[in-house]
C-alpha positions as a Markdown table, in Angstrom:
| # | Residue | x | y | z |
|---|---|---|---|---|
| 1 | Unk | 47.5 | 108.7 | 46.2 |
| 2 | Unk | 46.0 | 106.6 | 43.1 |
| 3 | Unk | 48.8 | 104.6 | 43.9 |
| 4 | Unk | 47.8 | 103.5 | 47.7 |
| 5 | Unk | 44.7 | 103.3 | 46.5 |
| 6 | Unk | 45.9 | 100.5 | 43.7 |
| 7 | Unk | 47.9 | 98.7 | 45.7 |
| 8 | Unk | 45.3 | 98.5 | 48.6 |
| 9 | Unk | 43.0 | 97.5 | 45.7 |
| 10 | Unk | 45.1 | 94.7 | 44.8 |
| 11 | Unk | 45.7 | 93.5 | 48.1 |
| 12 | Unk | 42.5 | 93.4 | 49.1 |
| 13 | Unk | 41.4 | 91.5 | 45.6 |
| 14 | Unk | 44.0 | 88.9 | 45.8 |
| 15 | Unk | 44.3 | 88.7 | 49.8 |
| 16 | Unk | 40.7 | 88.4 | 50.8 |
| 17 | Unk | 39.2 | 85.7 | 48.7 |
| 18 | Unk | 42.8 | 83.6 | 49.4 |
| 19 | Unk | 42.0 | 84.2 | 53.6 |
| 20 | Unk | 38.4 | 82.8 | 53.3 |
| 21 | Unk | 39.4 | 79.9 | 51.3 |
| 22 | Unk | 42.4 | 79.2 | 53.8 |
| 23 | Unk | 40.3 | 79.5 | 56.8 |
| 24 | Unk | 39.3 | 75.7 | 57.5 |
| 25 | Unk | 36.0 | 74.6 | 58.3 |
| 26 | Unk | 36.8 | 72.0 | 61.1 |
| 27 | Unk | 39.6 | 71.5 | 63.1 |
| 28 | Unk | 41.7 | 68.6 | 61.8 |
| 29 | Unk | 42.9 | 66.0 | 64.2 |
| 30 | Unk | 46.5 | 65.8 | 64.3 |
| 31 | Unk | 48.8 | 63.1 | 65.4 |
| 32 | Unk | 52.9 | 63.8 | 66.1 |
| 33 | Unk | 55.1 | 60.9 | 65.6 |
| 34 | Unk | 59.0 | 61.0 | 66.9 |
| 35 | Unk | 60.9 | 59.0 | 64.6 |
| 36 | Unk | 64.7 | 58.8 | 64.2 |
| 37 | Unk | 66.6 | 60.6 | 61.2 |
| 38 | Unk | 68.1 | 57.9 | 59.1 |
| 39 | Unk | 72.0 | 58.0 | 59.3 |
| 40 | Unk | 74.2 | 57.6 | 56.4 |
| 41 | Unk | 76.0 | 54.7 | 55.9 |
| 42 | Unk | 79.9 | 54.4 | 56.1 |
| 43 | Unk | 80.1 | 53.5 | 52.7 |
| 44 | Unk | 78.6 | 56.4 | 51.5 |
| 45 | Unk | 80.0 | 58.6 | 54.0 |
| 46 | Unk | 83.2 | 57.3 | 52.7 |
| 47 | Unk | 82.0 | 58.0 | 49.3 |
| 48 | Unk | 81.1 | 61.6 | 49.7 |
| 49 | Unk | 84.2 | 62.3 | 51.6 |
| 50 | Unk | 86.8 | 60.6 | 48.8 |
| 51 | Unk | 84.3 | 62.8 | 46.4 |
| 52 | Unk | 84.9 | 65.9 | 48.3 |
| 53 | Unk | 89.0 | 65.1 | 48.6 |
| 54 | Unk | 88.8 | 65.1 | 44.2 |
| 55 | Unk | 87.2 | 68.3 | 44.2 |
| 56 | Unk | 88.2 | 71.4 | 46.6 |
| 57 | Unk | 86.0 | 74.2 | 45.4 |
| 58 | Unk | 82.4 | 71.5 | 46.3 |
| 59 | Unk | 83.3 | 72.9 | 50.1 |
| 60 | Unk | 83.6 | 76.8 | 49.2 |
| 61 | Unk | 80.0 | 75.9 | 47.3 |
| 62 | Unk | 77.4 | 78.5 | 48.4 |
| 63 | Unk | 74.3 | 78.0 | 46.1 |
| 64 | Unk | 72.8 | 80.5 | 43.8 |
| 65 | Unk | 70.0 | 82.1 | 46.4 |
| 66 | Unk | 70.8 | 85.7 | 45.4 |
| 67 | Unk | 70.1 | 85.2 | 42.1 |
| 68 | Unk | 66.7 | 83.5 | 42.8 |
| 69 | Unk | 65.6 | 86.4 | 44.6 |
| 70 | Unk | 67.0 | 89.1 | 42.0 |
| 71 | Unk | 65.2 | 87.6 | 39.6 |
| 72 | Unk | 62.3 | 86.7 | 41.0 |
| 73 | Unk | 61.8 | 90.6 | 42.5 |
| 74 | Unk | 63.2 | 92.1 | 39.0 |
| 75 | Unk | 60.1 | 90.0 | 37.7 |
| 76 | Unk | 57.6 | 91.5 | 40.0 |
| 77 | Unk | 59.0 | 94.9 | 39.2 |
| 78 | Unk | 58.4 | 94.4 | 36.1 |
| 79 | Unk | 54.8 | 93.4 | 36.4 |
| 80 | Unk | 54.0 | 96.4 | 39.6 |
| 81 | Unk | 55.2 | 98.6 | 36.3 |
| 82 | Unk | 53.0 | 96.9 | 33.8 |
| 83 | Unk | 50.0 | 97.2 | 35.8 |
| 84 | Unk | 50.9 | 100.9 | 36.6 |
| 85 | Unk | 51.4 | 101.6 | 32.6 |
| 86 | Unk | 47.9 | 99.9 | 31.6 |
| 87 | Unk | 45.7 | 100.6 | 34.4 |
């Protein structure tokens, strides 16, 4: 129970003040342009391709995204317990 009641605490601390400040005070006149993506050129198209010829394993490349969100949850774990301990 003293834990709903924190984290509804919290929420309502950080959430509110962030929800007035965000709420704007006029509408803003907005304008949408089409414009055309720039295309590579051949000679760097020909460049990346001779580049991805050298090296085989740049194509099986899938980024690092599951350690950005371990982390970054492992961190707020760590604080959720923090504020737990101390409060």
């Amino acid at each position: 129970m003293l834990l709903r009641k924190l984290a509804l605490a919290t929420t309502l601390a950080v959430g509110a003040p962030a929800a007035a400040y965000a709420a704007p005070s006029a509408p803003a006149a907005v304008e949408t342009v089409k414009v055309q993506a720039p295309t590579a050129s051949t000679s760097d198209a020909a460049g990346y391709a001779q580049r991805e010829q050298q090296d085989q394993k740049a194509a099986n490349f899938q980024g690092g995204d599951l350690v950005v969100v371990g982390v970054s949850g492992g961190a707020i774990l760590v604080l959720l317990l923090l504020l737990l301990i101390l409060a």
